[in-house]
Short mmCIF file of the C-alpha atoms (twelve columns), coordinates in Angstrom:
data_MODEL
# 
_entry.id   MODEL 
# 
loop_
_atom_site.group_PDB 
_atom_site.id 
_atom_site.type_symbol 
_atom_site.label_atom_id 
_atom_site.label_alt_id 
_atom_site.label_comp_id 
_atom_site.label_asym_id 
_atom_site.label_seq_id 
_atom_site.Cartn_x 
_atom_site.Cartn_y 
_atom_site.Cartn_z 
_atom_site.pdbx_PDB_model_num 
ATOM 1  C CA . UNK A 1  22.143  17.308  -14.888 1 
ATOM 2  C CA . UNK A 2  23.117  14.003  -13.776 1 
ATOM 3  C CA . UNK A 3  23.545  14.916  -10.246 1 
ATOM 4  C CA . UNK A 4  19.872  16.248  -10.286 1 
ATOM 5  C CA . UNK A 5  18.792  12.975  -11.743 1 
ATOM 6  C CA . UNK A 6  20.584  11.217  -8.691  1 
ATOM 7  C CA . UNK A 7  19.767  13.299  -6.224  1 
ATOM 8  C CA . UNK A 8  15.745  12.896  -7.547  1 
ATOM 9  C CA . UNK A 9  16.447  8.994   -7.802  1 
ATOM 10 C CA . UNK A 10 18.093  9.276   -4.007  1 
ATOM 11 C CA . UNK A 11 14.698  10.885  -2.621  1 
ATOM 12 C CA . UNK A 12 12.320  8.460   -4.379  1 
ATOM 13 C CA . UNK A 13 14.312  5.786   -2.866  1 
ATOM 14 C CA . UNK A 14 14.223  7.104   0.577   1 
ATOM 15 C CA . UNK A 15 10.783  7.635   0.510   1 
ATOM 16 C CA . UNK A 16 9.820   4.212   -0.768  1 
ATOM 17 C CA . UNK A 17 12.058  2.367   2.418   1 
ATOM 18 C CA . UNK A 18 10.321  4.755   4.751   1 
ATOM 19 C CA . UNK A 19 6.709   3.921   3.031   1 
ATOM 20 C CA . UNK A 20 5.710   8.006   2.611   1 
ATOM 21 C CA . UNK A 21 2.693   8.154   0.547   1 
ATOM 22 C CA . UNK A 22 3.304   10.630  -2.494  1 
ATOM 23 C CA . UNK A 23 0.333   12.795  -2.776  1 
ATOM 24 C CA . UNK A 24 -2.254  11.865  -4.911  1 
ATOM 25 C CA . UNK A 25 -3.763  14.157  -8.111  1 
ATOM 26 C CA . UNK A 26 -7.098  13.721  -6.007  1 
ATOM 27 C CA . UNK A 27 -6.823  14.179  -2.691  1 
ATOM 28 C CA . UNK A 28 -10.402 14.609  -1.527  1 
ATOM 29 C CA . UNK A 29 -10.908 11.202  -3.263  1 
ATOM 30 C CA . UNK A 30 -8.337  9.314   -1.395  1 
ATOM 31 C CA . UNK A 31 -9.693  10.976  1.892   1 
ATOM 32 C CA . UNK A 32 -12.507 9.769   1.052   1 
ATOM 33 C CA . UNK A 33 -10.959 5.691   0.517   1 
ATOM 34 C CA . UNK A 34 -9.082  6.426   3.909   1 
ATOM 35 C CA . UNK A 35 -12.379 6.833   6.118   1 
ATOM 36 C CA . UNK A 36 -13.484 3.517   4.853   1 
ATOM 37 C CA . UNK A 37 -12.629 0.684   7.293   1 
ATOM 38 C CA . UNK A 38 -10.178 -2.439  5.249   1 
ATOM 39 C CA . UNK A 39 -11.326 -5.901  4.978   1 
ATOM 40 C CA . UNK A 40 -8.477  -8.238  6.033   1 
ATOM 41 C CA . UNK A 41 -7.527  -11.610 5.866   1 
ATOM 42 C CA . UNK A 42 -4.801  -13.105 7.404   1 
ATOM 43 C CA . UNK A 43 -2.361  -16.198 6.794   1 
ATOM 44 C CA . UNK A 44 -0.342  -18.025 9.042   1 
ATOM 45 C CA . UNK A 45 2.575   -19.882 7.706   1 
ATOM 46 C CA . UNK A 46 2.543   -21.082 4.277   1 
ATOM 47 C CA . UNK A 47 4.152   -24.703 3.257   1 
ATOM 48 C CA . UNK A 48 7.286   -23.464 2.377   1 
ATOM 49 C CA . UNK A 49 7.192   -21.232 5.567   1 
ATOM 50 C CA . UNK A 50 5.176   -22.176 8.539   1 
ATOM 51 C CA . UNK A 51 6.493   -19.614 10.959  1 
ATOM 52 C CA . UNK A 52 5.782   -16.122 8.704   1 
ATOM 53 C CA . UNK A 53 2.139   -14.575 9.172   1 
ATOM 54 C CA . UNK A 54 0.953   -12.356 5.834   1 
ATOM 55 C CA . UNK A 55 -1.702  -10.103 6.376   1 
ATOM 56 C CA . UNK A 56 -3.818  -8.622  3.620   1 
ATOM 57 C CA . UNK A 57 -5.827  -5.361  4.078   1 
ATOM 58 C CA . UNK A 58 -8.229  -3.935  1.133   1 
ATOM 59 C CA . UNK A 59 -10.407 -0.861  0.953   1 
ATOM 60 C CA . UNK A 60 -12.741 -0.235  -2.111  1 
ATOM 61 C CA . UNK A 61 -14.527 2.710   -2.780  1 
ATOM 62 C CA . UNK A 62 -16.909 3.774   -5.857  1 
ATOM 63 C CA . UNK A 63 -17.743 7.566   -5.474  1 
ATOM 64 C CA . UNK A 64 -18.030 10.228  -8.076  1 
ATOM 65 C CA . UNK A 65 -17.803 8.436   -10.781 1 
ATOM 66 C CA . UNK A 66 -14.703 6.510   -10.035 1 
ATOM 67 C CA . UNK A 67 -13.645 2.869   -8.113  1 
ATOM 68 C CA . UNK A 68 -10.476 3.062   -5.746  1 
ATOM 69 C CA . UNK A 69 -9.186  0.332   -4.260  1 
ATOM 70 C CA . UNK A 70 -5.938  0.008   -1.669  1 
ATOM 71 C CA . UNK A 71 -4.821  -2.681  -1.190  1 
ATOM 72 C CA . UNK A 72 -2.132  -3.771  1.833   1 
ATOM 73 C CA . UNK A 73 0.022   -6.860  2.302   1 
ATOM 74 C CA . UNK A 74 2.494   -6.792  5.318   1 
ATOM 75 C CA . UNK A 75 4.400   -10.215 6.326   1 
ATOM 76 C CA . UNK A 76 5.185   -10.131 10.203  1 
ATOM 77 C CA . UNK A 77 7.574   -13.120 11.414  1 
ATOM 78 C CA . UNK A 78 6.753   -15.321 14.688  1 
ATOM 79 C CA . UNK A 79 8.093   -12.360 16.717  1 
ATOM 80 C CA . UNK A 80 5.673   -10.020 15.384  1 
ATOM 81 C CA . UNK A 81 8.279   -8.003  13.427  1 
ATOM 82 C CA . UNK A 82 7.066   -7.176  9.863   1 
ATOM 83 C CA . UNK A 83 9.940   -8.389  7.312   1 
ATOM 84 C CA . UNK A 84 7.676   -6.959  4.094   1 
ATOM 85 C CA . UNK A 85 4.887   -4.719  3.481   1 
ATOM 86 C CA . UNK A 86 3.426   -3.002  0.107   1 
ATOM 87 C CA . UNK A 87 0.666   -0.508  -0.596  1 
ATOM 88 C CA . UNK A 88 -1.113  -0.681  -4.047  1 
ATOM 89 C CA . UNK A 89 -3.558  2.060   -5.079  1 
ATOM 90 C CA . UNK A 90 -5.702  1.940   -8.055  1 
ATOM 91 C CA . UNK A 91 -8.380  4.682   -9.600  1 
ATOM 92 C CA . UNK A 92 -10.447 3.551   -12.349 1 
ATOM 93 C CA . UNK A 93 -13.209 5.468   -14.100 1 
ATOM 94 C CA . UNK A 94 -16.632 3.809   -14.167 1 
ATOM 95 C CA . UNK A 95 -18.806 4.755   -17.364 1 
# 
């Protein structure tokens, strides 16, 4: 049993560094969000950091009944290569 458990904490891991998305309970709602183009914003350097860029991506949608919003940060370095990035996804019922 506790090799399963590893084995299951193992995969998670590996799919977290290579940023696969784990299927959704809706997926005809999140194709939905996908098709819709992000609003970004983007930040060059910071005080504490003048030479990192962080760029933040965020689709909403409100469709059958629910509001999903995705929402992407990614912080690229003055060569271009991206030194962070995370995804947040968020369904919420509207009444």
């Amino acid at each position: 049993m506790a090799g399963l458990m590893q084995v299951t904490c193992l995969l998670v891991l590996i799919a977290i560094a290579h940023s696969w998305t784990i299927p959704s309970v809706d997926t005809e709602d999140r194709k939905l969000l996908d098709a819709v183009d992000p609003v970004c914003t983007k930040t060059v350097g910071t005080p504490s950091d003048e030479k990192l860029t962080t760029t933040v991506c965020t689709k909403e949608l409100v469709a059958n009944g629910k509001k999903q919003t995705l929402k992407t940060t990614e912080v690229t370095n003055e060569n271009g290569v991206v030194v962070s990035r995370g995804e947040s996804y968020s369904i919420n019922t509207i009444n």
